[in-house]
Each structure stands twice: as C-alpha cells, then as structure tokens.
LOVORO-707067 format. One record per residue (C-alpha): residue in one letter; y negated, z, x negated. Coordinates in steps of 0.02 Angstrom, whole numbers, plus 50000, padded with zeros to 5 digits. Layout:
BEGIN
aYZX ...
This chain:
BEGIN
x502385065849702 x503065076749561 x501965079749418 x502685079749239 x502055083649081 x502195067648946 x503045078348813 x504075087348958 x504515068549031 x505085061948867 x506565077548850 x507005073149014 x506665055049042 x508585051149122 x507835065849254 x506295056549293 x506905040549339 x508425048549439 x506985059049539 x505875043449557 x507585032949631 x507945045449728 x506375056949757 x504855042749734 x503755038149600 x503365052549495 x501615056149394 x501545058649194 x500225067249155 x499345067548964 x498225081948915 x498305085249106 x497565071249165 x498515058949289 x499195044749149 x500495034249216 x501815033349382 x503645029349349 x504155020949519 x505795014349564 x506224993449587 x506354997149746 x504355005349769 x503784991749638 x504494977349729 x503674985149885 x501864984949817 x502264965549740 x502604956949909 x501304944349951 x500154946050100 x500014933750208 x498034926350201 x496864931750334 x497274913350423 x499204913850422 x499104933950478 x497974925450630 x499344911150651 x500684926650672 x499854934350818 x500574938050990 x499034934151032 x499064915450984 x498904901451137 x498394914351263 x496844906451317 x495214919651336 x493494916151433 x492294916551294 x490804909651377 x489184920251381 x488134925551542 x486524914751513 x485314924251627 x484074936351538 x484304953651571 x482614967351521 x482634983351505 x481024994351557 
C-alpha cells in the first residue's frame, strides 16, 4: 500500500484515487501516523458483502448428507 502524506495527497488527490483504482487502497498519513485509506468501489464493495451466518456456511458444505459414525467406544480404557 502506498503511503502519502495528507498535505502531499491533497496537491495530488486526482493521483491518489487513480493509484488506489488502479494500484489498491492507498494510506494518508497525518503527522506520520497511519490516518485514513482511500480504497476503490470496487475494494469497498468487497469488504461490504455479507457473510453467510455460521448455520447457512454449515448448510453450504460438501459435506452436507454424507452420513458419519459418531458413536463412542463405551469400554474403559486405563493407563498405568
């Protein structure tokens, strides 16, 4: 991610967003510390898609109707 100084970002704001279209988001910095991250639609729409809930991610598995052998071996094992 490019790093750019606020003062240096405002001259050259038309820059920034070209280089976060085409480049990814890009930091602005303020007294050198990390402010703020211009990101294109594209990279904001990205981070806004909903998950799916832990029971509809379950629902999606390959995994779903195989049947498994979940029962446990009663006997009682020691160790000496």
């Amino acid at each position: 991610m490019q790093s750019w100084q606020l003062q240096e970002a405002k001259a050259h704001f038309s820059k920034v967003v070209k280089e976060a279209i085409l480049k990814g988001p890009q930091d602005i910095t303020v007294r050198g510390e990390p402010a703020v991250v211009i990101l294109s639609w594209a990279d904001y729409k990205k981070l806004q898609k909903t998950k799916p809930s832990l029971v509809e991610f379950m629902r999606q598995s390959p995994l779903v109707g195989i049947s498994l052998n979940l029962s446990r071996d009663q006997s009682m094992y020691y160790l000496n």
